[in-house]
DSSP file (Angstrom, degrees, kcal/mol; ACC not computed):
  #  RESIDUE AA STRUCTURE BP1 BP2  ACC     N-H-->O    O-->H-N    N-H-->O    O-->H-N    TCO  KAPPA ALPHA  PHI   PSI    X-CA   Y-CA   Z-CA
    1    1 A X              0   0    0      0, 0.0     2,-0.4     0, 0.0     0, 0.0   0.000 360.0 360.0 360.0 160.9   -9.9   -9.6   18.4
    2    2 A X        -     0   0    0      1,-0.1     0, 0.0     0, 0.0     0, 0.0  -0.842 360.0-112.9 -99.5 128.2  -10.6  -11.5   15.7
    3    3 A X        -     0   0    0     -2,-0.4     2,-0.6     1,-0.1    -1,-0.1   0.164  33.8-108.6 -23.5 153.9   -7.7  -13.7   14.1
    4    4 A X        +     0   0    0     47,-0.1     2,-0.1     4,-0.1    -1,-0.1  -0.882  47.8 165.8 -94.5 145.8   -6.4  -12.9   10.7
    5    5 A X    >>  -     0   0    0     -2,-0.6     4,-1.9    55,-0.0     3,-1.1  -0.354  54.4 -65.1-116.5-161.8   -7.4  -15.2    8.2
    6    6 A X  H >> S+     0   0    0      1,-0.2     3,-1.1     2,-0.2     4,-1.0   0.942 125.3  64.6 -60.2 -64.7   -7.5  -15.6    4.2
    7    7 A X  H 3> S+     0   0    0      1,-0.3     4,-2.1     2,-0.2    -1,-0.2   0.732 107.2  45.6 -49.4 -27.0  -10.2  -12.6    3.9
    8    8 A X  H <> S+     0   0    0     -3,-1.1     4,-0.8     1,-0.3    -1,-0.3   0.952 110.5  50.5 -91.8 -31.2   -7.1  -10.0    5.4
    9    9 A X  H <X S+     0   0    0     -4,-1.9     4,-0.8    -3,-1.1    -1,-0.3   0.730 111.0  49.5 -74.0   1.2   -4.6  -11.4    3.2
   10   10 A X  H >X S+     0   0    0     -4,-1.0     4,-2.2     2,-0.2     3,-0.6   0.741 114.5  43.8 -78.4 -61.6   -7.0  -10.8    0.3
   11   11 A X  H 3X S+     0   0    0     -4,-2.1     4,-0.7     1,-0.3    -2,-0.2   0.741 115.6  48.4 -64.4   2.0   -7.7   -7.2    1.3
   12   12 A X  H 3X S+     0   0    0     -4,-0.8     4,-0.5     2,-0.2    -1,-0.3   0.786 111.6  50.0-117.3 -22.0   -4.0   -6.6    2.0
   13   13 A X  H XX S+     0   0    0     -4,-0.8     4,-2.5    -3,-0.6     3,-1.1   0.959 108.6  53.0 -31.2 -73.6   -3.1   -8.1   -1.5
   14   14 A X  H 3< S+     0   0    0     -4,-2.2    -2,-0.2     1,-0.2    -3,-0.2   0.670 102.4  62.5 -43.1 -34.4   -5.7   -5.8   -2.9
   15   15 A X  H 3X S+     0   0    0     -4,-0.7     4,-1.7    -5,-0.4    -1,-0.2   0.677 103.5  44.4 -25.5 -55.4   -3.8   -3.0   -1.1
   16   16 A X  H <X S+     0   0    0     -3,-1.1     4,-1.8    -4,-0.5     5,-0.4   0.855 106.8  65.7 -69.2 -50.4   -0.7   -3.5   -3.0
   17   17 A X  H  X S+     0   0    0     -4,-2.5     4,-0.7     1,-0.2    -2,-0.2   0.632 101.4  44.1 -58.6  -6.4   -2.9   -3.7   -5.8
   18   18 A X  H  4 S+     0   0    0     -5,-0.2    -1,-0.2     2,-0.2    -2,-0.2   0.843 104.8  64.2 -90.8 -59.6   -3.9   -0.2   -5.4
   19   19 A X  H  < S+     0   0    0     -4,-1.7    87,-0.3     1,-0.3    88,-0.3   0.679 102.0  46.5 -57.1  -5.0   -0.6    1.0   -4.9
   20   20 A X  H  < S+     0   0    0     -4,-1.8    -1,-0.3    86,-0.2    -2,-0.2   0.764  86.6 109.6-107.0 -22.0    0.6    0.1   -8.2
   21   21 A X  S  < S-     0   0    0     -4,-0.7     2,-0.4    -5,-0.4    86,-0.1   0.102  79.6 -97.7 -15.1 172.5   -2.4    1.5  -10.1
   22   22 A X    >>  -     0   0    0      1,-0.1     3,-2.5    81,-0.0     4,-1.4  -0.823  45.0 -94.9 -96.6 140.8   -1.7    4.8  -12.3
   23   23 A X  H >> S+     0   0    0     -2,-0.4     3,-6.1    70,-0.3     4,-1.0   0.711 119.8  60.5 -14.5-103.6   -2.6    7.9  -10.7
   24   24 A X  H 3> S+     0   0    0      1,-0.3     4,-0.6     2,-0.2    -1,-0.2   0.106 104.4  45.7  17.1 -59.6   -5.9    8.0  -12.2
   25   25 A X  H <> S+     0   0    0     -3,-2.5     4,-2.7    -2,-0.5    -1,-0.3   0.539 110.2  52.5 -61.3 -47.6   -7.1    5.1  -11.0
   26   26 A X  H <X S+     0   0    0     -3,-6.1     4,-2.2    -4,-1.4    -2,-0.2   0.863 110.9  47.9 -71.2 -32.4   -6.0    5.8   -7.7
   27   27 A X  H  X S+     0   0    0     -4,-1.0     4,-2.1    -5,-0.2     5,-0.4   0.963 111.0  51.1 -56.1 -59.0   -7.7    9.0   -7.8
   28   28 A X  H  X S+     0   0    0     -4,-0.6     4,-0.9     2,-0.2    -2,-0.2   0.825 111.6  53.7 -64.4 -24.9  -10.8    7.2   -9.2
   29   29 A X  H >X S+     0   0    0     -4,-2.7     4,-0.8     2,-0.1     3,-0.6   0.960 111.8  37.8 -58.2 -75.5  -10.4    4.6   -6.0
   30   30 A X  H ><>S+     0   0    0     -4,-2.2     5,-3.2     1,-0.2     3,-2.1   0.857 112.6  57.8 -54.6 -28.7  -10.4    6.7   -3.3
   31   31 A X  H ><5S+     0   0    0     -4,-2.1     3,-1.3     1,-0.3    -1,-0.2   0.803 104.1  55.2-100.7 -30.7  -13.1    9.2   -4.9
   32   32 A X  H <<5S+     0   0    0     -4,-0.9    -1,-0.3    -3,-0.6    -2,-0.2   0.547 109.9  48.4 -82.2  12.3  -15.7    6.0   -5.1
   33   33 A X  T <<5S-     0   0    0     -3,-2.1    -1,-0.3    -4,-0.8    -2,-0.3   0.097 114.5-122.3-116.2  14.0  -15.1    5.5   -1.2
   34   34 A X  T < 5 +     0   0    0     -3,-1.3     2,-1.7    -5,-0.2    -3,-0.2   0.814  66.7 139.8  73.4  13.7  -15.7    8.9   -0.7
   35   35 A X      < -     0   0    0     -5,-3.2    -1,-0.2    -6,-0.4    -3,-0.1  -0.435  32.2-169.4-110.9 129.9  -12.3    9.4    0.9
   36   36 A X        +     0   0    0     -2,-1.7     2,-0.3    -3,-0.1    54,-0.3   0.478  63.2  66.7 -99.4  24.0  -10.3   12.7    0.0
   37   37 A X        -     0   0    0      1,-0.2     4,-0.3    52,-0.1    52,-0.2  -0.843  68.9-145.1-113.2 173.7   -6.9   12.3    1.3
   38   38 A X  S >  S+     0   0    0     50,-3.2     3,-0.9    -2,-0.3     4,-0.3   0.897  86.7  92.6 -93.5 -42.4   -4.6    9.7   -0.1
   39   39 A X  T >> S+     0   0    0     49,-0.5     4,-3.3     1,-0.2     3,-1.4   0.698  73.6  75.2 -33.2 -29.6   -3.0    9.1    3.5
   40   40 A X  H 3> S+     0   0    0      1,-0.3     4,-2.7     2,-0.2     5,-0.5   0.966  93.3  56.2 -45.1 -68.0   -6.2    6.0    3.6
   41   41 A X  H <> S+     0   0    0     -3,-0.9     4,-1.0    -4,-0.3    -1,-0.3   0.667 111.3  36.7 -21.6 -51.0   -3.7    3.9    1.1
   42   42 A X  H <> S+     0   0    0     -3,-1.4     4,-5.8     2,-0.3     5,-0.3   0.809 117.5  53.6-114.7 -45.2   -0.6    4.0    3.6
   43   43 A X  H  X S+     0   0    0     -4,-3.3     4,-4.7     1,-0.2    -2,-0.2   0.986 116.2  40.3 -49.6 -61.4   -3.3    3.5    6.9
   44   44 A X  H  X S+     0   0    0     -4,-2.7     4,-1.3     1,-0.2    -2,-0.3   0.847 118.8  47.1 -66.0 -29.0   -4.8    0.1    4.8
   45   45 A X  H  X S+     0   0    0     -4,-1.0     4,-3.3    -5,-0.5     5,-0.4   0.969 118.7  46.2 -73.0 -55.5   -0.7   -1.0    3.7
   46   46 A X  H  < S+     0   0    0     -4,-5.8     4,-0.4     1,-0.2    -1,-0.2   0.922 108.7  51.7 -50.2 -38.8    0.0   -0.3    7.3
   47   47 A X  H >< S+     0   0    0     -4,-4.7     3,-0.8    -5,-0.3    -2,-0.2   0.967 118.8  34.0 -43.1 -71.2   -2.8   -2.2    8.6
   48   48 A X  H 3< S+     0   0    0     -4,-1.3     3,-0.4     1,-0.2     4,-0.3   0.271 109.9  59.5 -92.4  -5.6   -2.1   -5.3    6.7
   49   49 A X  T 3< S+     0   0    0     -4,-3.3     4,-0.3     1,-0.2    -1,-0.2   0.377  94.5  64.7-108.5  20.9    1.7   -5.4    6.6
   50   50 A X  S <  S+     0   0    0     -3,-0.8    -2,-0.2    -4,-0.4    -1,-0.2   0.182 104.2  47.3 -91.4  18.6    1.7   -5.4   10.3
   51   51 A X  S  > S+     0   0    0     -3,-0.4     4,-1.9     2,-0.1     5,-0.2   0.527  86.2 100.8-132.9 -19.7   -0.1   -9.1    9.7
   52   52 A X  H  > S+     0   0    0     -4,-0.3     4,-1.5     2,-0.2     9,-0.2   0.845  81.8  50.1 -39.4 -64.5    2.8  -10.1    6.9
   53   53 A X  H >> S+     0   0    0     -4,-0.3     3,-3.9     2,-0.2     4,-1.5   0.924 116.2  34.9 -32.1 -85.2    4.6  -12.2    9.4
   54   54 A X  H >> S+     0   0    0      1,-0.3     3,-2.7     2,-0.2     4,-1.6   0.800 112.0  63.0 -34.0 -85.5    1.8  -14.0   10.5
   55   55 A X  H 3<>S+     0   0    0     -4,-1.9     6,-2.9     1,-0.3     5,-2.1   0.638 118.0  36.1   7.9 -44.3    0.6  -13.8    6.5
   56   56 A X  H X<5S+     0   0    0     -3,-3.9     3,-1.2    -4,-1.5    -1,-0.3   0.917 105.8  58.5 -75.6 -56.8    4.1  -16.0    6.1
   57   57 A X  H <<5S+     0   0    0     -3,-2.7    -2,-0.2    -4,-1.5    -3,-0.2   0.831 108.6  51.4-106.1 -46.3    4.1  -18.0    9.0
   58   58 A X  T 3<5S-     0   0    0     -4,-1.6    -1,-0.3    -5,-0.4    -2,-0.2   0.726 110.1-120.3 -57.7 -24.4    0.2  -19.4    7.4
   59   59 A X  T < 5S+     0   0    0     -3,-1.2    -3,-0.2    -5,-0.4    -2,-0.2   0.866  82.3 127.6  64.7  48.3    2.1  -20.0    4.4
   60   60 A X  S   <S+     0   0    0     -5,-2.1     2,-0.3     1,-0.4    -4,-0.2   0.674  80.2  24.5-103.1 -47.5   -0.9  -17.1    2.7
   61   61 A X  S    S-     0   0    0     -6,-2.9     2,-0.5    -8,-0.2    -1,-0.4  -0.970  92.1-116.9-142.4 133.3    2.1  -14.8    1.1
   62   62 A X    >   -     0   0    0     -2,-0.3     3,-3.8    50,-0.3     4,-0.2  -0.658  23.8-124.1 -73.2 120.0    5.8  -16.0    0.2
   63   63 A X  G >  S+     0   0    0     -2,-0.5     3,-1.5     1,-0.3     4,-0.5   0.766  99.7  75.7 -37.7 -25.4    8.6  -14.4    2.1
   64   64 A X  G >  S+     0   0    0      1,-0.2     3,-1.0     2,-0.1    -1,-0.3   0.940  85.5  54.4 -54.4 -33.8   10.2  -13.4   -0.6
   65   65 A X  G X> S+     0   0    0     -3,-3.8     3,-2.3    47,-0.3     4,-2.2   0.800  87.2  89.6 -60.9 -20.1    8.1  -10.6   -1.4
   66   66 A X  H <> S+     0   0    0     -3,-1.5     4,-2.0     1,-0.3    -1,-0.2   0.613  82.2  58.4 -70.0  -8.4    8.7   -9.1    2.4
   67   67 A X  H <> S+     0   0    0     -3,-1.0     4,-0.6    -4,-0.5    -1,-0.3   0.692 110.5  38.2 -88.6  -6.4   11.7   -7.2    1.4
   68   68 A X  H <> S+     0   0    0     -3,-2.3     4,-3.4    -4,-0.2     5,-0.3   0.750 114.4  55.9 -97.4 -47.6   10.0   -5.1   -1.2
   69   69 A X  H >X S+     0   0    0     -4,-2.2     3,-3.0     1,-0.2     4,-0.7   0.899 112.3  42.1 -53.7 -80.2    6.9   -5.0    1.1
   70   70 A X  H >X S+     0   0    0     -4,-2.0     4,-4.0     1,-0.3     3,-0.9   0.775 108.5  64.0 -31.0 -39.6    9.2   -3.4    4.1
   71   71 A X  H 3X S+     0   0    0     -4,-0.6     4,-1.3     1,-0.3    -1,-0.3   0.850 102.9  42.2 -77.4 -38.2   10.8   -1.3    1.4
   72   72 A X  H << S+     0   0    0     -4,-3.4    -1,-0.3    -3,-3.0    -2,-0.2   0.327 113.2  62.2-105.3  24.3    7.3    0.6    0.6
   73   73 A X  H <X S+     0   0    0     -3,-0.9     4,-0.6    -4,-0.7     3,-0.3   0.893 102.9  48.0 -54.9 -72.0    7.0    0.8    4.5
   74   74 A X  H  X S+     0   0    0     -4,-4.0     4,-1.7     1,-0.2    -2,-0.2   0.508 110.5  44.1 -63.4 -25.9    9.5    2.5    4.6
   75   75 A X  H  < S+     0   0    0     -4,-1.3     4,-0.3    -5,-0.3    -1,-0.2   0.819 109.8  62.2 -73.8 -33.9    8.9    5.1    1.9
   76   76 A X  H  4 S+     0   0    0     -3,-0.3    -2,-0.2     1,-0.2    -1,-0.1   0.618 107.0  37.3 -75.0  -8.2    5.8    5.4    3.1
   77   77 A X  H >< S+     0   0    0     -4,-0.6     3,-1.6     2,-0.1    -2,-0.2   0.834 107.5  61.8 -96.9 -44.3    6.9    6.5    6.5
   78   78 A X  T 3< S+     0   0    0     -4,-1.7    -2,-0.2     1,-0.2    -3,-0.1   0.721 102.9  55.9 -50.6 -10.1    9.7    8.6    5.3
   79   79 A X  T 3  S+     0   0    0     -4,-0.3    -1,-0.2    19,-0.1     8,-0.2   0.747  94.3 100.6 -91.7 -10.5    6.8   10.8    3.3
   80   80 A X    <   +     0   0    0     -3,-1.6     2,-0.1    -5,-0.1     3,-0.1  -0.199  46.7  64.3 -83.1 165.3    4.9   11.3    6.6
   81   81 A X  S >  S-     0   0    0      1,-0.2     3,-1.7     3,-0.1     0, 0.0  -0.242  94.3 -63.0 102.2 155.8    4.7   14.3    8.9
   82   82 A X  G >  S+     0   0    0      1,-0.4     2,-2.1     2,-0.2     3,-2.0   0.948 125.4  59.8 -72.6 -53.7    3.5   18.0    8.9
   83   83 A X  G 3  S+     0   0    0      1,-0.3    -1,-0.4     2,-0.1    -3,-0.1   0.263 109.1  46.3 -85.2  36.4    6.2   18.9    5.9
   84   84 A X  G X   +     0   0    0     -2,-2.1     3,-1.2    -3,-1.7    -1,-0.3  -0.006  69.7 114.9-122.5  48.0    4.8   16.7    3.9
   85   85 A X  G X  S+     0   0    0     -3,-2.0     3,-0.9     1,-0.3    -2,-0.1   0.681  71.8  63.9 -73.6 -23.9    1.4   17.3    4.2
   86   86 A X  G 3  S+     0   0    0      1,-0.3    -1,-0.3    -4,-0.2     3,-0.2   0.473  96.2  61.6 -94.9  14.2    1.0   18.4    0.5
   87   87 A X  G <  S+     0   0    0     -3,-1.2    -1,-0.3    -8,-0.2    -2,-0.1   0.047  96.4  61.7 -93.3  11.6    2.1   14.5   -0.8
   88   88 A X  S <  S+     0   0    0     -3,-0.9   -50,-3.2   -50,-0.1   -49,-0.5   0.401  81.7  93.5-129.8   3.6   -0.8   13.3    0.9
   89   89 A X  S    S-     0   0    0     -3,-0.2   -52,-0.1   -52,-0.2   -51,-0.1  -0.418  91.5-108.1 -80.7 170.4   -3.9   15.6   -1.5
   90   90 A X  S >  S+     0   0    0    -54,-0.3     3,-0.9     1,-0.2     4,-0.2   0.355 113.7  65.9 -86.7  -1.3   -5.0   13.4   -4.1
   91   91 A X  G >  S+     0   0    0      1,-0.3     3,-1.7     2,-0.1     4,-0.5   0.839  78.3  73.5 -88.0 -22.4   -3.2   15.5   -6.5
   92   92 A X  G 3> S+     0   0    0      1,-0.2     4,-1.6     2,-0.2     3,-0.4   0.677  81.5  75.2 -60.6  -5.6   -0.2   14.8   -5.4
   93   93 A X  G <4 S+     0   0    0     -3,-0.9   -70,-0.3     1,-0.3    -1,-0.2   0.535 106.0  35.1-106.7  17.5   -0.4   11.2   -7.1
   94   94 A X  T <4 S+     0   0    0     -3,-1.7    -1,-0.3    -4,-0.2    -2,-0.2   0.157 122.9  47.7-113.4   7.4    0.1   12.4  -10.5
   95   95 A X  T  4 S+     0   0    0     -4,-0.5     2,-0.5    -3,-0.4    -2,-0.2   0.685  96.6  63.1-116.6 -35.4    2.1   14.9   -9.6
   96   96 A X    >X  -     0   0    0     -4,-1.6     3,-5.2    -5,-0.2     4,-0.5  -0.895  59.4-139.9-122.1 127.8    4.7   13.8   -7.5
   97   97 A X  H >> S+     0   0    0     -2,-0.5     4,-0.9     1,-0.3     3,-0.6   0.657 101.3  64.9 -55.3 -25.6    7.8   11.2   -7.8
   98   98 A X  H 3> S+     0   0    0      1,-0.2     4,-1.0     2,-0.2    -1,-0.3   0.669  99.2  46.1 -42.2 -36.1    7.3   10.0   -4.7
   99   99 A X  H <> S+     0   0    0     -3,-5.2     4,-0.5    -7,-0.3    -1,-0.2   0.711 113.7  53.0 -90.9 -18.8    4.0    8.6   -5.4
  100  100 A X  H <X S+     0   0    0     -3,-0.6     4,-2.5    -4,-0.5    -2,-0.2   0.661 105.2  54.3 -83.7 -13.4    5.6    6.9   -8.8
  101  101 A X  H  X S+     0   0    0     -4,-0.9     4,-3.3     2,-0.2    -1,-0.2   0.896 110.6  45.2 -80.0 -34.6    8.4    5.3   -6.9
  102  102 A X  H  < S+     0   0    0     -4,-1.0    -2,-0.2     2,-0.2    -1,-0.1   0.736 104.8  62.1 -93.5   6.4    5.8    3.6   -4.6
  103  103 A X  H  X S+     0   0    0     -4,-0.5     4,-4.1     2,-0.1    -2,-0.2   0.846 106.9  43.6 -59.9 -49.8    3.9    2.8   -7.8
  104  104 A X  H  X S+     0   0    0     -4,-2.5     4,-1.7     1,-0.2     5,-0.2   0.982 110.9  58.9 -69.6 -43.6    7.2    0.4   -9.0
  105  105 A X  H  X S+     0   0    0     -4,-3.3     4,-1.1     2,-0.2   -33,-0.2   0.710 110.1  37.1 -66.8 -21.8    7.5   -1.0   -5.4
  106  106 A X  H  > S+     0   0    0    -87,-0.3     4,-0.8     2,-0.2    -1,-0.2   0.800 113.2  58.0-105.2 -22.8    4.1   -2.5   -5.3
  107  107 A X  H >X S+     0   0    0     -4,-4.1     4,-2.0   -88,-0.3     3,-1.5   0.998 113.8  42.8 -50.2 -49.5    4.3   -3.6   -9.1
  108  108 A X  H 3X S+     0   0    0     -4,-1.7     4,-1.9     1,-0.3     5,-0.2   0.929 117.5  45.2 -53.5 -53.1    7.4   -5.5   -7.9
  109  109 A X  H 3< S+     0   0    0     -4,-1.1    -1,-0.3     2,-0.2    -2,-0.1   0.511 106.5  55.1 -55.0 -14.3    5.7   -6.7   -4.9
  110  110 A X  H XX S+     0   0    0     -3,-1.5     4,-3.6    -4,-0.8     3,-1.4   0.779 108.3  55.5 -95.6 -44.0    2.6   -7.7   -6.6
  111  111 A X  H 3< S+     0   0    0     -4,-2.0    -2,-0.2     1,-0.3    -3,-0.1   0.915 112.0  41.5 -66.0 -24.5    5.0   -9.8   -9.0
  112  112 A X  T 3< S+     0   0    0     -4,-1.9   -47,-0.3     1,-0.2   -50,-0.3   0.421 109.5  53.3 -83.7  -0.4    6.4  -11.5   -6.3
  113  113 A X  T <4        0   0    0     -3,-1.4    -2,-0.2    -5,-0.2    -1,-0.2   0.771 360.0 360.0-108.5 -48.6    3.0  -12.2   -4.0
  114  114 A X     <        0   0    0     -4,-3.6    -2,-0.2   -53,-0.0    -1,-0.1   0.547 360.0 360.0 -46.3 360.0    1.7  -13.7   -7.4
């Protein structure tokens, strides 16, 4: 397996960056990859904040940010699971508060990774 280096803490930056778009945008993301559930967003956050330590330890991403990063872990696993299958359509991210709360947690996180 291939180390991570700068290129995954770019793409895991860019991640965050997604998540703080407006709906719209996020809609207009996933729909130019072809991908029609939102759940890809939570897969790529998962992906790349399982690499944050390390991400730290390189001196790539300041620890500070990691409590806000854990924090839309952690929302983002509390939304998962069959009875919440309907937060996970692409409509649901204009639609639903859930998806605006994990819109302020990666603006916050984004200020702090800057």
């Amino acid at each position: 397996m291939e180390q991570p280096g700068p290129r995954f803490v770019a793409a895991f930056v860019r991640c965050v960056a997604v998540l703080a778009l407006e709906a719209d945008a996020q809609i207009a993301w996933l729909r130019e990859r072809g991908l029609p559930l939102v759940d890809e967003l939570a897969l790529e956050f998962d992906d790349g904040f399982r690499l944050v330590p390390t991400f730290i330890e390189r001196g790539w991403l300041d620890a500070v940010a990691l409590p806000v990063l854990a924090e839309i872990d952690q929302y983002l696993s509390s939304m998962s699971g069959e009875h919440n299958t309907d937060l996970w359509q692409v409509e649901a991210l204009a639609r639903r508060a859930e998806w605006g709360q994990i819109r302020t947690l990666a603006r916050a996180a984004l200020m702090l990774l800057a």
